[in-house]
C-alpha positions in Angstrom: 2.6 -6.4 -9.8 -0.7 -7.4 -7.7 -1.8 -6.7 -4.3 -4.3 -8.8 -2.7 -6.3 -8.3 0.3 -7.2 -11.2 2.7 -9.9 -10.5 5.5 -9.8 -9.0 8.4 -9.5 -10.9 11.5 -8.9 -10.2 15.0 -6.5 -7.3 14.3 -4.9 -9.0 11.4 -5.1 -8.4 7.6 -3.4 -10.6 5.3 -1.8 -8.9 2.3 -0.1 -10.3 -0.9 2.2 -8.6 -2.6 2.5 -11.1 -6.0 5.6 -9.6 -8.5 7.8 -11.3 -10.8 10.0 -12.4 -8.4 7.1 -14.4 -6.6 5.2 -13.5 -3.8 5.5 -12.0 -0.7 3.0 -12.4 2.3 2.1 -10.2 4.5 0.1 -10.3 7.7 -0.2 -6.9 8.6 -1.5 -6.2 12.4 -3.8 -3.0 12.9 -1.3 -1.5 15.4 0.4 0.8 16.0 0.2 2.1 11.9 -3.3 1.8 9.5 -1.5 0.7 6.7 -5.1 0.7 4.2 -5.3 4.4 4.7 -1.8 5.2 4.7 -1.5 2.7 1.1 -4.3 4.8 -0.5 -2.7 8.5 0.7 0.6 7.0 -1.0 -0.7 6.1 -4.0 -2.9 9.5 -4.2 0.5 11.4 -3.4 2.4 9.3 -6.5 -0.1 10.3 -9.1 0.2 14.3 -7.8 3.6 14.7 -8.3 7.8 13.7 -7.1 8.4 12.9 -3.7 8.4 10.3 -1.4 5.8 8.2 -0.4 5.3 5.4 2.4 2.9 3.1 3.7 3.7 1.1 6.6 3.6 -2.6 7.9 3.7 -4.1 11.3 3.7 -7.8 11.7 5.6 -7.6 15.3 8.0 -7.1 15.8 9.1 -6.7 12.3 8.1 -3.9 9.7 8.1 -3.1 6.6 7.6 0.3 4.4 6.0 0.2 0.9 8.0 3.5 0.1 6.9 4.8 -3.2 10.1 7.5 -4.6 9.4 9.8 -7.3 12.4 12.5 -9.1 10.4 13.2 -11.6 5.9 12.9 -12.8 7.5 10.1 -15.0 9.2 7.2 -12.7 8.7 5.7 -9.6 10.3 3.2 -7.7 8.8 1.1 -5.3 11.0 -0.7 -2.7 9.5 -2.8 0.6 12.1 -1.6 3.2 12.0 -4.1 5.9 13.2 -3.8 9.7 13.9 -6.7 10.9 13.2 -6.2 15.1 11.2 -3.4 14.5 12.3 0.6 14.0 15.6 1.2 15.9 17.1 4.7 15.7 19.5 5.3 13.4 18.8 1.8 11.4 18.4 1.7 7.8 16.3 -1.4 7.3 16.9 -3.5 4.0 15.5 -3.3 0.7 13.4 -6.4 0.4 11.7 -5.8 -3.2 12.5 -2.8 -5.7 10.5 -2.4 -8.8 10.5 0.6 -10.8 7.5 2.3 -13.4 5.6 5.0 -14.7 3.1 6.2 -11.9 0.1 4.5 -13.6 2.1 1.4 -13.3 2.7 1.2 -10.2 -0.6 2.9 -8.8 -3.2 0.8 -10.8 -2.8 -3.1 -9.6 -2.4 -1.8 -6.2 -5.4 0.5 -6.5 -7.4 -2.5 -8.0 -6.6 -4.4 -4.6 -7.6 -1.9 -2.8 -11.0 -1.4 -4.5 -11.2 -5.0 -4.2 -10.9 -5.0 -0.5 -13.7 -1.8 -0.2 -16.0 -3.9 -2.1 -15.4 -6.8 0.4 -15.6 -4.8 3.5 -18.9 -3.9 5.0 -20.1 -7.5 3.8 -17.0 -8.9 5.8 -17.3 -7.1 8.9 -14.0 -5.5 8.1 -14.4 -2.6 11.0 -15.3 -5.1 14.2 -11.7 -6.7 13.4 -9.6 -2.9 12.2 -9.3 -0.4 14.7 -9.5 1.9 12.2 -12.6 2.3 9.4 -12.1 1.7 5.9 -11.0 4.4 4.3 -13.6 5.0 1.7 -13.9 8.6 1.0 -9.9 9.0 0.4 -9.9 5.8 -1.9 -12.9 7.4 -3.6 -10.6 10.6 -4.0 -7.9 8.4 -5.3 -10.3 6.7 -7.8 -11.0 10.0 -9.3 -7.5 11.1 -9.8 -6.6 7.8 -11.5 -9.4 8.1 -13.3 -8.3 11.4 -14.6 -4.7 10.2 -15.0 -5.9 7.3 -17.1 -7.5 10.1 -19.2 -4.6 11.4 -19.6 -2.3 9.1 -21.0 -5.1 7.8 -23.4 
């Protein structure tokens, strides 16, 4: 699994999700969810412990959740549920990817986009085209803990 980050234009943020299956694009709009911040708060809340996780996607009018699913500190699974006209009540949306992993597996190539993507921003004027500000103090707080979960399994 990779993730990579386009730039930030005019609202828009391209996003590649690249699996074994093949890839799957992307263009995420800024509104109405911040999908950067909510990614790296998902992937901080998969390396402290079960529950479920979710980042989500608006391309208008469909989205999509990364939802990230944990039992137990061992396995995750990681399924793109995708709403096809947009969030109805009561619909379920459809699983458009599954994959399944340790935590480290699933956290790191998605953390190494991210990263990616921070190192890119200021020089690419990511805030005059996000209505939100990179989040780089909570992806700094996720570096450290996958730092120290790295440590871990060493």
């Amino acid at each position: 699994m990779k993730v990579t980050f386009g730039r930030a234009h005019h609202g828009w943020l391209p996003v590649t999700l690249e699996l074994d299956d093949g890839p799957f694009p992307f263009d995420v709009s800024y509104m109405p969810y911040d999908f950067v911040s909510e990614l790296v708060a998902a992937l901080h809340g998969v390396l402290s412990g079960p529950g479920e996780y979710v980042a989500r996607i608006c391309e208008e009018p469909v989205e999509h959740d990364w939802r990230f699913r944990s039992f137990d500190p061992s396995a995750v699974i990681f399924e793109v549920v995708t709403y096809r006209w947009g969030r109805r009540p009561g619909e379920k949306g459809e699983v458009t990817v599954k994959q399944w992993g340790t935590p480290l597996e699933m956290v790191l190539p998605l953390w190494r986009g991210l990263r990616d993507l921070a190192g890119r921003a200021r020089a690419e004027g990511y805030r005059s085209h996000w209505d939100a500000p990179f989040p780089f103090d909570a992806l700094d707080r996720l570096t450290t803990r996958v730092e120290h979960a790295c440590a871990e399994h060493s």
